[in-house]
C-alpha positions as CSV (number, residue, x, y, z in Angstrom):
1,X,120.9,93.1,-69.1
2,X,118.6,90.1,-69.4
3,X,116.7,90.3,-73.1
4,X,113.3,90.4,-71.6
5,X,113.7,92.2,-68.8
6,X,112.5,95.7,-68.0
7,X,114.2,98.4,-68.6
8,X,112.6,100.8,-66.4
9,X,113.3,98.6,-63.7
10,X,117.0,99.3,-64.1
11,X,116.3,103.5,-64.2
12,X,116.6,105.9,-61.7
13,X,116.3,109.3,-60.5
14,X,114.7,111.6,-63.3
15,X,114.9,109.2,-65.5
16,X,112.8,107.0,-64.0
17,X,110.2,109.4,-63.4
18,X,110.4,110.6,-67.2
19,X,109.7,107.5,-68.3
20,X,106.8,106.7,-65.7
21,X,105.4,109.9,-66.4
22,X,105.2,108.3,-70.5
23,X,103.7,105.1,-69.7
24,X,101.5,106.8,-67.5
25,X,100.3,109.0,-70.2
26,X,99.8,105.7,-72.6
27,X,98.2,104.1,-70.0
28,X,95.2,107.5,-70.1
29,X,95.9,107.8,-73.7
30,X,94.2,103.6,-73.6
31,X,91.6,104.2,-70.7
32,X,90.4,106.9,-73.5
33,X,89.4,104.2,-76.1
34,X,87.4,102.7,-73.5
35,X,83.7,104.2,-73.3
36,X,83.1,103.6,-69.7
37,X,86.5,105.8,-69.0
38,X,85.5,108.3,-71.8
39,X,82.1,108.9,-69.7
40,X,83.5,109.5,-66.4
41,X,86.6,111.6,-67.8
42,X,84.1,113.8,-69.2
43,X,81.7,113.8,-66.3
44,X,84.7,114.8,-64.2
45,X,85.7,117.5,-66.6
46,X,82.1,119.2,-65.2
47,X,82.4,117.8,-61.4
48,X,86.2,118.7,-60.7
49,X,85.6,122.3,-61.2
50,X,81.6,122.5,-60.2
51,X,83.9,120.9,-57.0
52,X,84.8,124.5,-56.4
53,X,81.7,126.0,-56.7
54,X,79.6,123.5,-55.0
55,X,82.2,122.9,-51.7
56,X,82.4,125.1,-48.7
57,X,85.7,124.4,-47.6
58,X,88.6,122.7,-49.0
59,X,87.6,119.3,-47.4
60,X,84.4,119.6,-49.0
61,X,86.3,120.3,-52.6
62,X,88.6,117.6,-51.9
63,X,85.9,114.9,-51.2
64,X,83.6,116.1,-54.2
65,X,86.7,116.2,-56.8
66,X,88.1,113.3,-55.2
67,X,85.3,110.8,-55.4
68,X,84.5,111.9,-59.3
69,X,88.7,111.5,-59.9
70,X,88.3,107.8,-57.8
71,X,85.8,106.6,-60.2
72,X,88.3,107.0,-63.0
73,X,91.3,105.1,-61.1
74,X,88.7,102.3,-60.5
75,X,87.6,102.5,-64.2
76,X,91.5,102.5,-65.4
77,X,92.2,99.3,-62.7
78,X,89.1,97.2,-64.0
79,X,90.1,97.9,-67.7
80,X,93.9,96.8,-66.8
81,X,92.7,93.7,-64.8
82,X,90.4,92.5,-67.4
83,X,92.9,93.2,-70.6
84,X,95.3,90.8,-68.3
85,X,92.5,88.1,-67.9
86,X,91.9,88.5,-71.6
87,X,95.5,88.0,-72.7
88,X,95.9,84.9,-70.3
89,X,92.8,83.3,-71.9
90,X,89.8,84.6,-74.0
91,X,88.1,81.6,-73.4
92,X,85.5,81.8,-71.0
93,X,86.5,80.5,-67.0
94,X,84.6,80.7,-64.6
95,X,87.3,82.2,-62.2
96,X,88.2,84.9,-65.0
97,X,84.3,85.7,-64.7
98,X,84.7,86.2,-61.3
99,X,87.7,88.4,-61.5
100,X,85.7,90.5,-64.0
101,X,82.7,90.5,-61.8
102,X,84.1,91.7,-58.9
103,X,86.0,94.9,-60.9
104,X,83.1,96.0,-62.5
105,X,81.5,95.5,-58.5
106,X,84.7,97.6,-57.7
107,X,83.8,100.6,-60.4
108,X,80.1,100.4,-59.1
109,X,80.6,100.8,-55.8
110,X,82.7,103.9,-56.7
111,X,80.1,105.5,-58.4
112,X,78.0,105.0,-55.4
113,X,80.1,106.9,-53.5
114,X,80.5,109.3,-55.5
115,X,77.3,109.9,-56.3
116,X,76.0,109.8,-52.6
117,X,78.5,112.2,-52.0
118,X,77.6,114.4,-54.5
119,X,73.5,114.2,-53.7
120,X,74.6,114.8,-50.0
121,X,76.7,117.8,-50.7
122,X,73.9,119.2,-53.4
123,X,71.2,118.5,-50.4
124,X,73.3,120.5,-47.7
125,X,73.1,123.4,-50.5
126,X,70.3,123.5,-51.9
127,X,67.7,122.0,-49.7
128,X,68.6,122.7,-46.2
């Protein structure tokens, strides 16, 4: 094997997934040092399960639990594509601004959603 290449490319089977699963786990185990992540974890450690109580049918649940759980996969994907910006160049670029700009546009509009989701699905209940 090529010194510098990946091994997990070369894996397969269970042992591939074993060792996804890991750098899976490192990659949550990161998003948890970031504060923006650490906030929308917790908030989703409340809206998951108030998913439950709050939805009328599994569709409802799904779309509750799932916009909360989106916000953290946009989260963990601007983190990533700003650490990679970062290691090509800390110096400021106008084009790694941009990149930056548009993920944190990408977590915002997330939270958008799933906030208007949630206020829609809190209306339904409580006010109609």
């Amino acid at each position: 094997m090529a010194q510098g290449v990946n091994p997990q490319k070369h894996r397969v089977g269970l042992s591939h997934a074993w060792h996804a699963t890991g750098y899976s786990m490192a990659g949550l185990r990161a998003g948890w040092g970031e504060t923006a992540f650490r906030q929308e974890a917790i908030a989703s450690a409340v809206l998951v399960p108030a998913a439950f109580w709050l939805g009328h049918s599994w569709v409802e649940i799904v779309l509750l639990a799932g916009t909360a759980v989106l916000v953290m996969i946009v989260e963990l994907l601007n983190t990533g594509l700003e650490t990679a910006i970062d290691r090509i160049s800390p110096e400021w670029h106008d084009l790694s601004k941009r990149a930056k700009d548009m993920g944190s546009a990408a977590v915002l509009l997330s939270l958008v959603l799933c906030a208007g989701t949630w206020a829609m699905a809190l209306f339904q209940r409580f006010a109609a």
